[in-house]
DRENPA-3360 file (N, C-alpha, C; in nm, 2 decimals, always signed):
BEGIN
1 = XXXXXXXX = -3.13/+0.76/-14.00/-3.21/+0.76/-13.88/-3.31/+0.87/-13.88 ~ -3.44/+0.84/-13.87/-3.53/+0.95/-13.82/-3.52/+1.03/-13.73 ~ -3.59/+1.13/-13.72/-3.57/+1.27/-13.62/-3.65/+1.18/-13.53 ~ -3.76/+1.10/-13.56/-3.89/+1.01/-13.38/-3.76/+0.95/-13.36 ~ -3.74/+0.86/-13.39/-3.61/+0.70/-13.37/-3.51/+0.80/-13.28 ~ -3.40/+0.91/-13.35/-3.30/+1.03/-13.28/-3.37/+1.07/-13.16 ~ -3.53/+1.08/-13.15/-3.50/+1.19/-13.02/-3.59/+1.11/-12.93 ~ -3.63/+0.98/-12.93/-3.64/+0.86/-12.86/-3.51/+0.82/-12.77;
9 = XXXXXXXX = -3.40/+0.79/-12.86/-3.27/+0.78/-12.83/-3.25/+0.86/-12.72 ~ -3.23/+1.00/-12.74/-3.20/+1.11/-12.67/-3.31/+1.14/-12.54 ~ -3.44/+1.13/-12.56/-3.48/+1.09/-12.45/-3.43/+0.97/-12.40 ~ -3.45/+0.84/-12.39/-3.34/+0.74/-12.34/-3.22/+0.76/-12.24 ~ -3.13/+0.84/-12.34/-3.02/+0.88/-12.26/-3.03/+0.99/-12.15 ~ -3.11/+1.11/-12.19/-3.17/+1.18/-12.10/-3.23/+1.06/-11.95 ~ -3.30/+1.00/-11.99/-3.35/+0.91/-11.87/-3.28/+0.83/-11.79 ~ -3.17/+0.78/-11.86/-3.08/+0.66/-11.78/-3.01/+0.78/-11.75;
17 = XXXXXXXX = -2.91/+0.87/-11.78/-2.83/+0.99/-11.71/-2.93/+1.01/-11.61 ~ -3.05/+1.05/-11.58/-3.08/+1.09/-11.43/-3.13/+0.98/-11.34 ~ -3.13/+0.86/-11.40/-3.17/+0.73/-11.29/-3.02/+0.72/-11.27 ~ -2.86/+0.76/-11.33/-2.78/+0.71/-11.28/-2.74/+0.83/-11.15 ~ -2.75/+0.95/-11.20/-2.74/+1.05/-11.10/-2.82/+1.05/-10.98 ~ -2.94/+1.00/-10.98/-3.03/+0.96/-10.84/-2.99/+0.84/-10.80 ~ -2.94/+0.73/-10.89/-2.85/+0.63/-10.77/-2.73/+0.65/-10.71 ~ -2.63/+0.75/-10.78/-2.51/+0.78/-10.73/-2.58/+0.87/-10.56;
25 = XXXXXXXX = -2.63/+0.99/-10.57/-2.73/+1.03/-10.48/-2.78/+0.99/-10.37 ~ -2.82/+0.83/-10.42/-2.90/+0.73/-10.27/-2.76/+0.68/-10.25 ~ -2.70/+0.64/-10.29/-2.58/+0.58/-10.22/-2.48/+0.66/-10.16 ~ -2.46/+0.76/-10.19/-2.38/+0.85/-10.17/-2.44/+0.91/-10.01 ~ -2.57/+0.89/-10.01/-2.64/+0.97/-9.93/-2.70/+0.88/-9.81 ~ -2.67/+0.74/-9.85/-2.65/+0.62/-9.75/-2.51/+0.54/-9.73 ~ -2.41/+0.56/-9.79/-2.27/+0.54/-9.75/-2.19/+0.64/-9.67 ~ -2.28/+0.81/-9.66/-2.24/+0.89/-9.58/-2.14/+1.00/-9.67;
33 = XXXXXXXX = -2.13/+0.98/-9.82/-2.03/+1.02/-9.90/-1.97/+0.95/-9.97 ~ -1.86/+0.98/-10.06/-1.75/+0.89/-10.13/-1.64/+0.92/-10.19 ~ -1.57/+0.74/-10.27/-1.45/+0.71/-10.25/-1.35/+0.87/-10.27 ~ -1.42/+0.95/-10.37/-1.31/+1.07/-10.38/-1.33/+1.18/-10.30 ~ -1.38/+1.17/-10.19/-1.35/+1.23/-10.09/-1.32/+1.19/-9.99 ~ -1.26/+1.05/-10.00/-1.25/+0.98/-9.91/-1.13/+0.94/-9.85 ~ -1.05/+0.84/-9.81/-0.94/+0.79/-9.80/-0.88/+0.71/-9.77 ~ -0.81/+0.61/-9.78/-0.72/+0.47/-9.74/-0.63/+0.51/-9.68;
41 = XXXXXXXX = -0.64/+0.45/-9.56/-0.51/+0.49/-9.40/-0.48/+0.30/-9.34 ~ -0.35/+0.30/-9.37/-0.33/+0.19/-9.35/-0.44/+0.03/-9.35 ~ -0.46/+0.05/-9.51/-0.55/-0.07/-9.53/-0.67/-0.03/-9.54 ~ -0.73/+0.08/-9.48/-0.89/+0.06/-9.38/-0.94/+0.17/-9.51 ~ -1.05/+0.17/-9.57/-1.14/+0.24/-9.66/-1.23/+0.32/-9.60 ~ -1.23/+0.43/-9.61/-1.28/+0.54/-9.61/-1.37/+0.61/-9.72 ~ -1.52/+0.65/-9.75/-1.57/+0.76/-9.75/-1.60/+0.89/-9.71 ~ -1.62/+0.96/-9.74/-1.63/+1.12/-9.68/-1.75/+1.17/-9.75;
49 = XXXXXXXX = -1.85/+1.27/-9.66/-1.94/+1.34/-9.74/-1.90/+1.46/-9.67 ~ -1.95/+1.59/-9.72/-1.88/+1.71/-9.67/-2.10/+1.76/-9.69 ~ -2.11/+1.79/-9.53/-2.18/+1.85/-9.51/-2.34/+1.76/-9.51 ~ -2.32/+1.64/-9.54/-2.44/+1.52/-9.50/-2.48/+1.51/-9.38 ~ -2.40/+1.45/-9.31/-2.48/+1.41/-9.19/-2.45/+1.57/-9.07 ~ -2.28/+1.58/-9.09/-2.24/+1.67/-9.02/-2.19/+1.77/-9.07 ~ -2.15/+1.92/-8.96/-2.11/+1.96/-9.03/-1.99/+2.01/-9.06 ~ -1.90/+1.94/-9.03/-1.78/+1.96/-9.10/-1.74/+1.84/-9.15;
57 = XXXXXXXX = -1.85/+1.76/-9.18/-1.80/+1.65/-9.26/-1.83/+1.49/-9.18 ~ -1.81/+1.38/-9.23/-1.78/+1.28/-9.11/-1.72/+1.15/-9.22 ~ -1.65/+1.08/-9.20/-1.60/+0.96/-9.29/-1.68/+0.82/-9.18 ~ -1.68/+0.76/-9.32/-1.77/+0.64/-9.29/-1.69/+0.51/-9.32 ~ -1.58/+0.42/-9.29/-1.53/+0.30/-9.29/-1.62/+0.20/-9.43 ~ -1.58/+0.17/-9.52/-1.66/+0.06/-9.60/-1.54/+0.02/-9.63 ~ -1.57/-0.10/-9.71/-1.46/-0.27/-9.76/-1.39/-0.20/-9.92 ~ -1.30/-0.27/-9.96/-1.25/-0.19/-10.04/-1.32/-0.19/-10.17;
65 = XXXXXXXX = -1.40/-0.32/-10.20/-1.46/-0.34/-10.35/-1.56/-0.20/-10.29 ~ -1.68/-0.14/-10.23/-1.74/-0.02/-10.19/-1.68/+0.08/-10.21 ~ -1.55/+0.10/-10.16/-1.46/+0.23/-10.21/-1.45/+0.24/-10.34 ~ -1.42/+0.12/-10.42/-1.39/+0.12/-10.56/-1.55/+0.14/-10.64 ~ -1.62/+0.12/-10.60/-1.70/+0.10/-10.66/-1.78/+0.24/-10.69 ~ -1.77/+0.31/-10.53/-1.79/+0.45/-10.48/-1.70/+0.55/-10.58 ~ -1.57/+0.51/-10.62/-1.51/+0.59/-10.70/-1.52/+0.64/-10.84 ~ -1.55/+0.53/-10.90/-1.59/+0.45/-11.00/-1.75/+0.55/-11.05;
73 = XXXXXXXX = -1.84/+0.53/-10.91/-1.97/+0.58/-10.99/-1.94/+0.73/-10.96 ~ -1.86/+0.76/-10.87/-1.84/+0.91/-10.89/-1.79/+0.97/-10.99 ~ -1.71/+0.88/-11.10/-1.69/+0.97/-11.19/-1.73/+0.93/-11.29 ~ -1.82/+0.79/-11.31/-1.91/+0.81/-11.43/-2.01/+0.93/-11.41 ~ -2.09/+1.02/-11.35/-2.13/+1.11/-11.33/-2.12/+1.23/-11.45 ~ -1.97/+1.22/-11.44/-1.90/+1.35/-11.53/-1.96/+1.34/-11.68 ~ -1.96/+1.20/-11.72/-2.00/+1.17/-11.89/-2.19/+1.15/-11.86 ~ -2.27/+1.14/-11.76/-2.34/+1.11/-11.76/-2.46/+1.25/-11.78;
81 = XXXXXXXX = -2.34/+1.35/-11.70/-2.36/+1.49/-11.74/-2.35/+1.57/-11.80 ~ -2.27/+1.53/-11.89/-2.25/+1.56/-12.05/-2.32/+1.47/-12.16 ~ -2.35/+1.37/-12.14/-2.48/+1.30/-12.24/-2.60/+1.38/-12.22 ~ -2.64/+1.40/-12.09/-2.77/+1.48/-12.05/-2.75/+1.57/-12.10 ~ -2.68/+1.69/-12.09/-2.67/+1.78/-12.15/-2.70/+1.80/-12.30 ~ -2.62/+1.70/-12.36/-2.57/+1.70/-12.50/-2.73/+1.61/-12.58 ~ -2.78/+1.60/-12.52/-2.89/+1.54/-12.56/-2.98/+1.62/-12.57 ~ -3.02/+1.68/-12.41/-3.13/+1.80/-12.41/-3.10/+1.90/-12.53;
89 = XXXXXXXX = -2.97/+1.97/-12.54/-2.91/+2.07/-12.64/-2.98/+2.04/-12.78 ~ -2.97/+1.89/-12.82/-2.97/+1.87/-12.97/-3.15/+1.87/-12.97 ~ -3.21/+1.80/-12.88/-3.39/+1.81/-12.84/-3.41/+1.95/-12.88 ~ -3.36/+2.03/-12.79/-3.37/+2.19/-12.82/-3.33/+2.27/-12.92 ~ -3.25/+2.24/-12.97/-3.16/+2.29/-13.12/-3.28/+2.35/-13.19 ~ -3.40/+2.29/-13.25/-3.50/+2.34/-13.37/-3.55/+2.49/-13.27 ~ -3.57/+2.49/-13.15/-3.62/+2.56/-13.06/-3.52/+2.68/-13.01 ~ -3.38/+2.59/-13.03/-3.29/+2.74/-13.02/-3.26/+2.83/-13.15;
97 = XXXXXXXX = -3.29/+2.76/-13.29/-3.24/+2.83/-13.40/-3.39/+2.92/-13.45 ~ -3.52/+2.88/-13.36/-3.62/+2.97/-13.44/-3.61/+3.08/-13.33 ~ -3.55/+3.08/-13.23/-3.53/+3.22/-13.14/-3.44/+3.26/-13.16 ~ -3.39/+3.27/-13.18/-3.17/+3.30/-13.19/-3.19/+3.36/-13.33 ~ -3.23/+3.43/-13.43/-3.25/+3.45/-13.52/-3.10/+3.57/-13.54 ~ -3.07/+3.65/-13.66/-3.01/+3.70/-13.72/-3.01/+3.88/-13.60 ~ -3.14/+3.88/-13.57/-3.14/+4.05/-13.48/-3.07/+3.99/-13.37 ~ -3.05/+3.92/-13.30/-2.94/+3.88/-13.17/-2.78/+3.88/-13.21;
105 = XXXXXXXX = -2.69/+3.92/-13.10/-2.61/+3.93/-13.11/-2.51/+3.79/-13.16 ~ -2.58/+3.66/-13.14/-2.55/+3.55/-13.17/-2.64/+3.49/-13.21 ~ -2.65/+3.42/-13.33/-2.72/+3.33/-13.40/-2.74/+3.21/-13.33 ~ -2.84/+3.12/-13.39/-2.89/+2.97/-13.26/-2.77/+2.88/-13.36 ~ -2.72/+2.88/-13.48/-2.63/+2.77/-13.44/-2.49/+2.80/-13.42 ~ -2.48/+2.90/-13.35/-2.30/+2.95/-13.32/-2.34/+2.92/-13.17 ~ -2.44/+2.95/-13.11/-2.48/+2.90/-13.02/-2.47/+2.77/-12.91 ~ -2.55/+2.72/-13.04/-2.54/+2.56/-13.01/-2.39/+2.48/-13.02;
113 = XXXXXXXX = -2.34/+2.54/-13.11/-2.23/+2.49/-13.14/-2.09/+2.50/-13.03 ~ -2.13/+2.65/-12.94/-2.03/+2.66/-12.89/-2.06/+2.60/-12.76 ~ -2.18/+2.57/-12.70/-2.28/+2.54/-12.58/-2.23/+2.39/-12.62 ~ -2.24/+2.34/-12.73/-2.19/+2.20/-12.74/-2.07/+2.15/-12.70 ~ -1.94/+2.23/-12.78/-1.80/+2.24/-12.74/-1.78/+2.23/-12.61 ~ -1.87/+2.35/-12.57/-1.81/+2.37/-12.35/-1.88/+2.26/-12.31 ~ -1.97/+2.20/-12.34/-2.03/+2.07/-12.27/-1.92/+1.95/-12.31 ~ -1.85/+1.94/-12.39/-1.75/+1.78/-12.45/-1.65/+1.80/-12.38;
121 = XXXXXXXX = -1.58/+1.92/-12.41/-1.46/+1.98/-12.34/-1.45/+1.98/-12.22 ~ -1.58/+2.04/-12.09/-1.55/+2.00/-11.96/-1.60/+1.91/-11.95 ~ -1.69/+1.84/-12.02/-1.71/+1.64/-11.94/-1.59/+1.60/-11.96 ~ -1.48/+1.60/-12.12/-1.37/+1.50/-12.12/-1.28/+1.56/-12.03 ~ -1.26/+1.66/-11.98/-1.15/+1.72/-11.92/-1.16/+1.67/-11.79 ~ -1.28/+1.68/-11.70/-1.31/+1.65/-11.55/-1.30/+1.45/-11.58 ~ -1.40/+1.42/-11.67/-1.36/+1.27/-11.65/-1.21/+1.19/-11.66 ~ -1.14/+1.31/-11.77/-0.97/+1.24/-11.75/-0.90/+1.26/-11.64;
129 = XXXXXXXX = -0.95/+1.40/-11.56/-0.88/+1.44/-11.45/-0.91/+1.31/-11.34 ~ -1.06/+1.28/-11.27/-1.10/+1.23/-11.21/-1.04/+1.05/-11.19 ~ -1.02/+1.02/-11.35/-0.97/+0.92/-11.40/-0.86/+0.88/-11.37 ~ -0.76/+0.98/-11.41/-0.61/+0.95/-11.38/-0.61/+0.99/-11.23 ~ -0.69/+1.07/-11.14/-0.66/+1.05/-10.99/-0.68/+0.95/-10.94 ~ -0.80/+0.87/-11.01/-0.85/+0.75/-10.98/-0.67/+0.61/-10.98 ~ -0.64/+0.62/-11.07/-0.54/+0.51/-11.12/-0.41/+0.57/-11.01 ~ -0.39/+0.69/-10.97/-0.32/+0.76/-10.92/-0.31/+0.67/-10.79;
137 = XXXXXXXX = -0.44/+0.68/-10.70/-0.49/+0.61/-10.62/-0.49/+0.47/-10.57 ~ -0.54/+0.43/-10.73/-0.50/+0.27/-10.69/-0.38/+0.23/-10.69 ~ -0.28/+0.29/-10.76/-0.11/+0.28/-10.77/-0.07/+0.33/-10.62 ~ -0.14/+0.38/-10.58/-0.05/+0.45/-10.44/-0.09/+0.31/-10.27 ~ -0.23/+0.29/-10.36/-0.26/+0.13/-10.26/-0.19/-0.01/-10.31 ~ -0.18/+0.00/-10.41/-0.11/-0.12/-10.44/-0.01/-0.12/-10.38 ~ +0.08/+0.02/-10.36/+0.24/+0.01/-10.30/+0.26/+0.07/-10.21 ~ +0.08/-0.01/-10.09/+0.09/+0.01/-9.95/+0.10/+0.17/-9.89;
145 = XXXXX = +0.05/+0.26/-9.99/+0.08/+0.41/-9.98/-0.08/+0.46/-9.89 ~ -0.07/+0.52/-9.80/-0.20/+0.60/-9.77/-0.23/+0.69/-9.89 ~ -0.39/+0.70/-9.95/-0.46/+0.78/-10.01/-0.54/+0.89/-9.95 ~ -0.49/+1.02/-9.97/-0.58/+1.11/-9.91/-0.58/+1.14/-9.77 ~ -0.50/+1.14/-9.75/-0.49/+1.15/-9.59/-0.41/+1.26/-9.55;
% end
């Protein structure tokens, strides 16, 4: 693959990561909040935003496919912010290794490398977490359990 073709790509990804983050944003910010701050109390679906409209909060009633859906884009987010990341990093890389040179306490690719790691490591970590609260969730509505309440 070429370096134009690779950082076409990575722009790309850079672009759709923040068209997904500005839709999570407008919906989030016209649903009043969401599904994981939110809750199921006998049947009825709940969002939450903390500090939107009010200020200590206020939950907004939506249908359940909206809650799920709400949940769902809330934690694609997590990998959307680690592609961004991991994208801009590798863009920057030629630009971090001609500054980062041998007189710094750290070289530009121990740098990069470790700036890489903390970026995979907390996107996978928050996405599994968010993930299995997610399935947590839907196991606890399937067997008629209130969520979050």
């Amino acid at each position: 693959m070429t370096h134009r073709l690779r950082n076409r790509i990575l722009i790309w990804i850079i672009a759709l990561g923040l068209a997904n983050f500005l839709l999570y944003t407008v919906i989030y910010a016209y649903l009043g909040g969401d599904a994981i701050n939110g809750k199921v109390v006998d049947g009825q679906y709940f969002v939450r935003g903390h500090f939107l409209r009010y200020l200590e909060g206020h939950e907004s009633p939506v249908s359940r496919t909206l809650w799920i859906y709400s949940y769902l884009h809330s934690i694609s987010v997590w990998p959307t912010i680690g592609a961004v990341l991991c994208s801009m990093l590798v863009l920057s890389r030629p630009h971090i290794l001609a500054t980062m040179r041998e007189d710094l306490v750290i070289r530009g690719n121990t740098f990069v490398t470790i700036a890489m790691t903390l970026i995979v490591v907390v996107t996978a970590v928050s996405l599994l977490y968010f993930s299995l609260d997610f399935i947590s969730a839907i196991r606890a509505i399937a067997a008629g359990q209130n969520v979050g309440a």
